[in-house]
C-alpha positions in Angstrom: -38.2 -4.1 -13.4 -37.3 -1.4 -11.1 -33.4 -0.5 -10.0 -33.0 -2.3 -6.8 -30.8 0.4 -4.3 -29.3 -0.7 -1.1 -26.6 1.2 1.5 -23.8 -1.2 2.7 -21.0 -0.7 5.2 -18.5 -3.0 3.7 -15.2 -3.5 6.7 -12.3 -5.1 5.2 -9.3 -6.2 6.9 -5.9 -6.8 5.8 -2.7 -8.8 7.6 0.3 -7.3 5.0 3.9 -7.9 5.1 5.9 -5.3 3.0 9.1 -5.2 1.8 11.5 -2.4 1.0 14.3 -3.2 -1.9 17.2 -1.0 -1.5 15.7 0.9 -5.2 13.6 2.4 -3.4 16.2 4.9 -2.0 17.3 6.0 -5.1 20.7 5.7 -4.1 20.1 8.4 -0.9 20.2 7.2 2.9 16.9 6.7 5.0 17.3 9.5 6.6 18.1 11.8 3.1 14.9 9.7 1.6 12.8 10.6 4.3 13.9 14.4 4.2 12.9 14.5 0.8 9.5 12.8 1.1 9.1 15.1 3.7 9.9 18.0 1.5 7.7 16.8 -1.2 4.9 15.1 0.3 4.2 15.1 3.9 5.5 15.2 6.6 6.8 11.8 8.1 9.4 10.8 11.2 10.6 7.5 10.4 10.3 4.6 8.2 7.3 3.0 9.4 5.4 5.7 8.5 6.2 5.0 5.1 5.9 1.2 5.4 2.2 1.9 7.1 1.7 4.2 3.5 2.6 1.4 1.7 0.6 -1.0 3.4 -2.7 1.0 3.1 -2.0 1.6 -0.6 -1.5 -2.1 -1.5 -4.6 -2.8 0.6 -6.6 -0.7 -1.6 -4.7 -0.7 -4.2 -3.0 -3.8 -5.1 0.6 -3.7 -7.3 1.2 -0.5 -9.4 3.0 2.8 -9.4 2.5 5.1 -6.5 4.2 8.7 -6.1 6.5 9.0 -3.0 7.0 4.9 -3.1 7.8 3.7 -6.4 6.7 0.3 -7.8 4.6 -1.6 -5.7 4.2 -5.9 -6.6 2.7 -8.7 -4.9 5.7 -10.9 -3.3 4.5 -13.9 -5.6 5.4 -12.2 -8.4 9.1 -11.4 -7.1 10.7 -14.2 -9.8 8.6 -12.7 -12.9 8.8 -8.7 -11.4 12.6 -8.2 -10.6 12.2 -3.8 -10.5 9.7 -3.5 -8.0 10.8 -0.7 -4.8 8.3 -2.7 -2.5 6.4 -6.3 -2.4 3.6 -7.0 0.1 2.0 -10.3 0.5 -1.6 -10.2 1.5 -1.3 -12.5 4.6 -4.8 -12.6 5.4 -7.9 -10.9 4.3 -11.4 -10.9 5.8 -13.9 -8.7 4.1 -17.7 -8.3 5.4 -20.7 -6.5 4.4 -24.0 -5.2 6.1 -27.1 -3.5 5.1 -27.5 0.2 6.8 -30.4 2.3 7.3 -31.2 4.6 4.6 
């Protein structure tokens, strides 16, 4: 049999909520936390920049540990995951693929 190769565009889209726990500050102020993500990352302006970072990185990513944020944790496992500096919930999700040209 021979390998069977095929292009897709796969579009997914995600409705998320997110969440910031007070941890997540590290005991600083929003705007001290922002100066330092500023000075250590990029450059950002408010907080919805950062809640729009943590949005696309639980879209792609799912829970885990992400540099700049902290912990990241799905909100249904808020009773079993008590340290977690943000939870999303994954309100909706639609995901659809199609063959493209080669």
């Amino acid at each position: 049999m021979e390998t069977i190769k095929r292009k897709l565009r796969v579009t997914i889209e995600k409705d998320i909520e997110i969440e910031i726990m007070p941890s997540m500050f590290i005991d600083m102020t929003e705007d001290e936390y922002l100066k330092e993500f500023s000075r250590s990352f990029w450059e950002v302006d408010s907080i919805d920049e950062l809640i729009k970072f943590a949005a696309n990185v639980a879209a792609v990513h799912g829970s885990g540990e992400e540099e700049g944020l902290g912990k990241l944790e799905a909100k249904h496992m808020k009773d079993f995951v008590k340290t977690a500096d943000i939870y999303f919930d994954e309100i909706s999700s639609d995901i659809e693929a199609e063959f493209i040209d080669s």
